[in-house]
N, C-alpha and C positions, 0 to 999 in steps of 0.2 A: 405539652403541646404549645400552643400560643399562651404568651407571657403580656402581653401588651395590654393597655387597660383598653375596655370597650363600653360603649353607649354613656359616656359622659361619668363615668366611672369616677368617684374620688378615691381619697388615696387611705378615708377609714375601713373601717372593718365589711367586705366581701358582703357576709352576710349577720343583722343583727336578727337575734329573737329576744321577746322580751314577755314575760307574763301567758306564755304557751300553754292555755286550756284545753282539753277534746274532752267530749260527752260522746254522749253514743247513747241516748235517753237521758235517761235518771244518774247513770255510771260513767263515772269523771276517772278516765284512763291515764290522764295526762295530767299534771298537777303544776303551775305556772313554772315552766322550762324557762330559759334562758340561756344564752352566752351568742361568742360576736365568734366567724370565721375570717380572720383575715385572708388577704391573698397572701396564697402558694402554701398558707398554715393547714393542716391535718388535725380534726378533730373528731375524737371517738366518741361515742355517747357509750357507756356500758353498762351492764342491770343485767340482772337476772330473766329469764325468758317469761313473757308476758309483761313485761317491768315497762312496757312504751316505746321504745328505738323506733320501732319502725312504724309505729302508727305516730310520733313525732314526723317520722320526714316523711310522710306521704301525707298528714296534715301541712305540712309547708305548700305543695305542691296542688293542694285542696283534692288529694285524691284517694283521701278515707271516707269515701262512699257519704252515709248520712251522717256521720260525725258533726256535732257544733263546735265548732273551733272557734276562738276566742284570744286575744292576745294580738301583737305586733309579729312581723316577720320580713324587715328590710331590706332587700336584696338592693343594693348599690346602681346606681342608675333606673332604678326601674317602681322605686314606693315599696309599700308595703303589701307583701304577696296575698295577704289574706284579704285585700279589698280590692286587688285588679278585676278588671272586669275578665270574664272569661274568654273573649276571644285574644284579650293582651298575655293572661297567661300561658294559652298556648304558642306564644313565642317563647314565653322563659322555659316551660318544659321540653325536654331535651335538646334547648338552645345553649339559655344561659346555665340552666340546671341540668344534670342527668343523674340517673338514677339504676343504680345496677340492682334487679331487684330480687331476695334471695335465692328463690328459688325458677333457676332458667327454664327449666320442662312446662313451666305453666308462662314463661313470658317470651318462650322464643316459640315461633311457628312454625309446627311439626311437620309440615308442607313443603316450604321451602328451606335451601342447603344453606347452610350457613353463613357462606359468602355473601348470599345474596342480601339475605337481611340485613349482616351489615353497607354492603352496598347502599340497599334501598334509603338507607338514612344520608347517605351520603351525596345520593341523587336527590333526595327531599331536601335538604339543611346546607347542603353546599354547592347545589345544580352543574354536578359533574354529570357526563355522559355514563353511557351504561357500562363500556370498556372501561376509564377510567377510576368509574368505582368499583370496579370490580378488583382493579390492579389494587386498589387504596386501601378494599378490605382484605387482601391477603397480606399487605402488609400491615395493618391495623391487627391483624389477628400476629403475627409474628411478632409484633412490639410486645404482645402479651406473652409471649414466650409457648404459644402451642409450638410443637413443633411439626413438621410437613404444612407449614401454612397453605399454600397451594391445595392440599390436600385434601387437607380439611374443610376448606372453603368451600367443597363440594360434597360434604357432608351435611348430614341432616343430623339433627340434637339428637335422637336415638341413637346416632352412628359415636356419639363423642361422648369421652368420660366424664363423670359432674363438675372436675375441676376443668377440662378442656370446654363444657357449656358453661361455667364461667366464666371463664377466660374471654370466650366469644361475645358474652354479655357485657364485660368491660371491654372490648372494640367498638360495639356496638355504640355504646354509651360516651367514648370518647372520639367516637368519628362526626359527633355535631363540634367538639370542639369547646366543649362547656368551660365556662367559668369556673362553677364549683361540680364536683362530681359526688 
């Protein structure tokens, strides 16, 4: 999507971590992480199931519940994510950061169709009208290759297959237009 740097952005590394701890009590899940994302670079974390990935980046975003996290986490223009104050952080979350999160049945709402949800992010994060988001997310969901984007749009997560609720979860996640995704 957008390529351009933002919020005073320099031109090192996107995102650093460095010395990445989590507890969760007594039990240290996370064991000093590190490495840097550049912009537009692609970075896998891989391990075996339980191994940390995802309690890593939901510690990024301080949103491993009671977890004690410990360590740096530099998001470029903006400090070190693990000492923003909470109301700053809710700009990086699904601003500068977004987060497709595994499993969609439990992060998309079972309420409303498709479309709209990603709409609704697009009327939050980018203060388009409610027609134009709507147009934004049938095409947001087409980018991701569902196909009958229109369709779909008007589906509810029961109505669409795990991979087509993921699919809608990456529109979702890339209609604020994130930095890093």
């Amino acid at each position: 999507m957008r390529n351009s740097l933002r919020r005073g952005e320099a031109t090192g590394p996107l995102l650093r971590v460095r010395d990445l701890d989590v507890r969760f009590g007594s039990k240290q899940v996370v064991h000093g992480v590190g490495f840097d994302v550049q912009p537009g670079e692609k970075l896998a974390l891989v391990g075996e199931s339980g191994s940390g990935k995802t309690v890593t980046a939901l510690a990024l975003l301080r949103l491993a519940g009671d977890a004690r996290v410990t360590g740096r986490a530099e998001l470029a223009g903006r400090g070190d994510l693990l000492q923003l104050p909470e109301r700053e952080l809710l700009g990086v979350r699904g601003g500068d950061i977004a987060m497709v999160f595994q499993e969609p049945m439990t992060a998309l709402n079972p309420l409303m169709a498709v479309g709209e949800q990603v709409a609704e992010v697009l009327q939050l994060k980018e203060g388009l009208g409610r027609a134009a988001a709507l147009q934004a997310a049938v095409e947001l969901l087409a980018s991701t290759g569902i196909a009958e984007p229109e369709r779909r749009a008007k589906s509810f997560p029961h109505q669409l297959s795990g991979g087509q609720r993921q699919r809608a979860m990456i529109a979702m996640a890339l209609a604020s237009r994130p930095r890093l995704l």
